[in-house]
C-alpha positions in Angstrom: 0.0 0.0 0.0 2.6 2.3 1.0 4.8 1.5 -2.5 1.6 2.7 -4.4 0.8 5.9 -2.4 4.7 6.9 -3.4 4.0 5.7 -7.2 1.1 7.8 -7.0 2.5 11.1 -5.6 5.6 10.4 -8.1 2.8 10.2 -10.9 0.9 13.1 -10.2 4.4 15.2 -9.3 5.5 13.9 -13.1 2.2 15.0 -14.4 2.1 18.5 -12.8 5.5 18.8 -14.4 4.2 18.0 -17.7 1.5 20.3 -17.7 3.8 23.1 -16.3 6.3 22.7 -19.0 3.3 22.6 -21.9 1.6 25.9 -20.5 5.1 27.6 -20.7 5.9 26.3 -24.1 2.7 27.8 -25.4 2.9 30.8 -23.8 6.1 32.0 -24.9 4.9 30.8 -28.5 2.1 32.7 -27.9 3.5 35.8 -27.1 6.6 35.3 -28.7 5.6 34.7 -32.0 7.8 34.8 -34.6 9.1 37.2 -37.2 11.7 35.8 -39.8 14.5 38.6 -41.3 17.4 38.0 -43.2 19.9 39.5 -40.8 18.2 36.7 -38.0 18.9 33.9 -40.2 22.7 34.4 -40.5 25.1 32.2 -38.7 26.7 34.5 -36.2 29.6 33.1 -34.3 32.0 35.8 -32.1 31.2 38.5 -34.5 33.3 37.5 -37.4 31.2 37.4 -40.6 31.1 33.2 -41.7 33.4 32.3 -44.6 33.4 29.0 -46.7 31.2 25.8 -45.9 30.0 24.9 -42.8 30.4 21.1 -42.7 33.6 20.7 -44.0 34.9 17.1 -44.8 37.3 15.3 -42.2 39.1 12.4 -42.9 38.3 9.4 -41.7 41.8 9.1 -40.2 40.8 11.4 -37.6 37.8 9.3 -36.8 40.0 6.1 -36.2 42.5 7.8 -34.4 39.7 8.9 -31.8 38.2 5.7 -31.8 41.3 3.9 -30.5 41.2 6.9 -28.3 38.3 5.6 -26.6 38.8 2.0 -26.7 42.4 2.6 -24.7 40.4 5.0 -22.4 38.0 2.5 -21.5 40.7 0.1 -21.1 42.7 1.8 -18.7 39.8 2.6 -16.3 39.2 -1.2 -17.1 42.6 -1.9 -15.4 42.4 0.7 -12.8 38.8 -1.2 -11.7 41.6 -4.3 -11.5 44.1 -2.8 -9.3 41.4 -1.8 -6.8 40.3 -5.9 -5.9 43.7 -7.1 -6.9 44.0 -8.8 -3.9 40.3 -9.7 -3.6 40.8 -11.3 -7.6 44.0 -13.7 -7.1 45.9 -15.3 -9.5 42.8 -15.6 -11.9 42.3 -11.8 -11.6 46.0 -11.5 -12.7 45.5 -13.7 -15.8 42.0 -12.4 -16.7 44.1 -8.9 -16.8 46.9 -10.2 -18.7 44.5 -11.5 -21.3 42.7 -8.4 -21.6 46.1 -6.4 -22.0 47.2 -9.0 -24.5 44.1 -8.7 -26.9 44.6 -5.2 -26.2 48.4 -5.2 -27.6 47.2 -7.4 -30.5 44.5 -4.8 -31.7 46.8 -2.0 -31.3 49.9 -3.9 -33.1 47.5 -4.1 -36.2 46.9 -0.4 -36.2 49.8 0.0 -35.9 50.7 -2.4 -38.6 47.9 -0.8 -41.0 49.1 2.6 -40.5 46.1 3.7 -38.8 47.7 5.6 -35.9 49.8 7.7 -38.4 48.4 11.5 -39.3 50.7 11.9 -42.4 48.8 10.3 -45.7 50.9 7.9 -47.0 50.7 4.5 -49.1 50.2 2.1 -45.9 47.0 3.8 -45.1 45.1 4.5 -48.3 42.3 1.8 -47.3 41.2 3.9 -43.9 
């Protein structure tokens, strides 16, 4: 009985919040309103008149290189998590680690290997 009385207070709370949020969105529409200019509809970034294309294209280098980023970020909190409960893992903590660093190695030997780490362009990374 309790658990529902707190579902429904959390409900009705949720709800009031809702309605809140819909009366303020159609207010300020309301009195808002809106009046499109050419001036408005111009990028404006630190007051320097926008030059050239706004999506310009990056190479996927920089993709991969920020990719292995992350993956060796995640790894190293990965093996930080590890040398909290070493003592708590034991020896198959220690091997499960070495494992993980091992693969780890591996993947990063191969792009290594495939050039993917370098920024220069060169003829050992044309496929990336």
């Amino acid at each position: 009985m309790q658990d529902l009385e707190s579902a429904a207070v959390i409900g009705l709370f949720a709800l009031l919040v809702l309605i809140a949020l819909l009366c303020l969105l159609s207010l300020s529409h309301w009195l808002g309103g809106y009046r499109p200019q050419w001036d408005k509809e111009q990028p404006f970034e630190c007051g320097i008149p926008p030059t050239g294309e706004a999506r310009p294209q990056i190479p996927v280098r920089f993709y991969v290189i920020a990719v292995s980023f992350l993956i060796f970020d995640i790894e190293a909190i990965f093996l930080f998590v590890w040398a909290v409960a070493y003592w708590e893992l034991g020896l198959t903590g220690v091997i499960g680690a070495s494992v993980f660093i091992l693969v780890l190695l591996l993947g990063l030997a191969y792009e290594w290997r495939k050039g993917a780490l370098s920024w220069s362009p060169d003829k050992t990374n044309r496929d990336l």
